[in-house]
C-alpha positions as CSV (number, residue, x, y, z in Angstrom):
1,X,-2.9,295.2,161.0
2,X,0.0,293.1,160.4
3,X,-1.8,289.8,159.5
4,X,-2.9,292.8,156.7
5,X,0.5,293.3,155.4
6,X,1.0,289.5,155.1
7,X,-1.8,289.1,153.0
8,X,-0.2,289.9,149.5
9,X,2.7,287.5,150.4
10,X,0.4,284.6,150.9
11,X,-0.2,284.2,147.1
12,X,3.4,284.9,146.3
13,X,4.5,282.2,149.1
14,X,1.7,279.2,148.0
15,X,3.1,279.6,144.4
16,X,7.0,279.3,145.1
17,X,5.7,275.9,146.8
18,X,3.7,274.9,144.1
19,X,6.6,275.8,141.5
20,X,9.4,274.4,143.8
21,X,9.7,270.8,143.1
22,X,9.4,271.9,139.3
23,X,12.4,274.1,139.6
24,X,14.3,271.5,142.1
25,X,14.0,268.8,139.3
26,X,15.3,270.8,136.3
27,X,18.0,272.2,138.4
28,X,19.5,268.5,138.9
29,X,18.5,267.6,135.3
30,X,20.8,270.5,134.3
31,X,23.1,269.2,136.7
32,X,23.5,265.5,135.3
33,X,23.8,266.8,132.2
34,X,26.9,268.7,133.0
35,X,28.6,266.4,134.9
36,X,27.7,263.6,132.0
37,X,29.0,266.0,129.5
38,X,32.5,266.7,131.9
39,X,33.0,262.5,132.7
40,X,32.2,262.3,128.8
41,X,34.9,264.6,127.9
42,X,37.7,263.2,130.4
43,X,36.9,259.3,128.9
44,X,37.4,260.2,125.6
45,X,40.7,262.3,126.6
46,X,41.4,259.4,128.8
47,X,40.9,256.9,125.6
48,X,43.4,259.8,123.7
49,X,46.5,259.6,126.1
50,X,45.9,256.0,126.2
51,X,46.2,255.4,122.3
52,X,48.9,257.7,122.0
53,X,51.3,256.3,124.6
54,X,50.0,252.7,123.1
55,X,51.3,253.7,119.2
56,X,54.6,255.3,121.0
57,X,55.3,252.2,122.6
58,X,54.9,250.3,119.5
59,X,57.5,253.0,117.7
60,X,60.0,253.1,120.0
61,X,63.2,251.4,119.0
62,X,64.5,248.5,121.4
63,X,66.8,250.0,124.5
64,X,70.0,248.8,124.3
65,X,70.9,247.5,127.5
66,X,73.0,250.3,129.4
67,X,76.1,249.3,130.8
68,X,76.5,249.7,134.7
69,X,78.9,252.5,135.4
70,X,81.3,250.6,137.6
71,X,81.4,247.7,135.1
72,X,83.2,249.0,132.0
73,X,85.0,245.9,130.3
74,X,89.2,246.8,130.0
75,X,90.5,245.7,127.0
């Protein structure tokens, strides 16, 4: 009787084999797309920080040059 019971779960069984490599596929497709989207999103913030710092760098008046603390000239 119990190879009986197992019967209906045959069918059910052969078809999540069939379907499996189907499903395994689209799952990593899904997969490389988000992580493409993510590295996407961190280049062009990446490319962001890296023009802003560029055009502060080019704004930024000249240092003058400090004077060391034990060093002040007496006049």
């Amino acid at each position: 009787m119990a190879s009986r019971a197992s019967l209906p779960l045959l069918p059910t069984l052969v078809r999540r084999v069939r379907e499996w490599p189907e499903e395994s596929q689209l799952q990593a497709r899904r997969n490389a797309m988000v992580a493409s989207t993510a590295l996407a999103r961190r280049r062009a913030e990446r490319i962001e920080v890296e023009e802003f710092l560029a055009a502060r760098a080019m704004t930024a008046a000249p240092a003058a040059p400090a004077t060391p603390a034990g060093r002040v000239a007496h006049g």
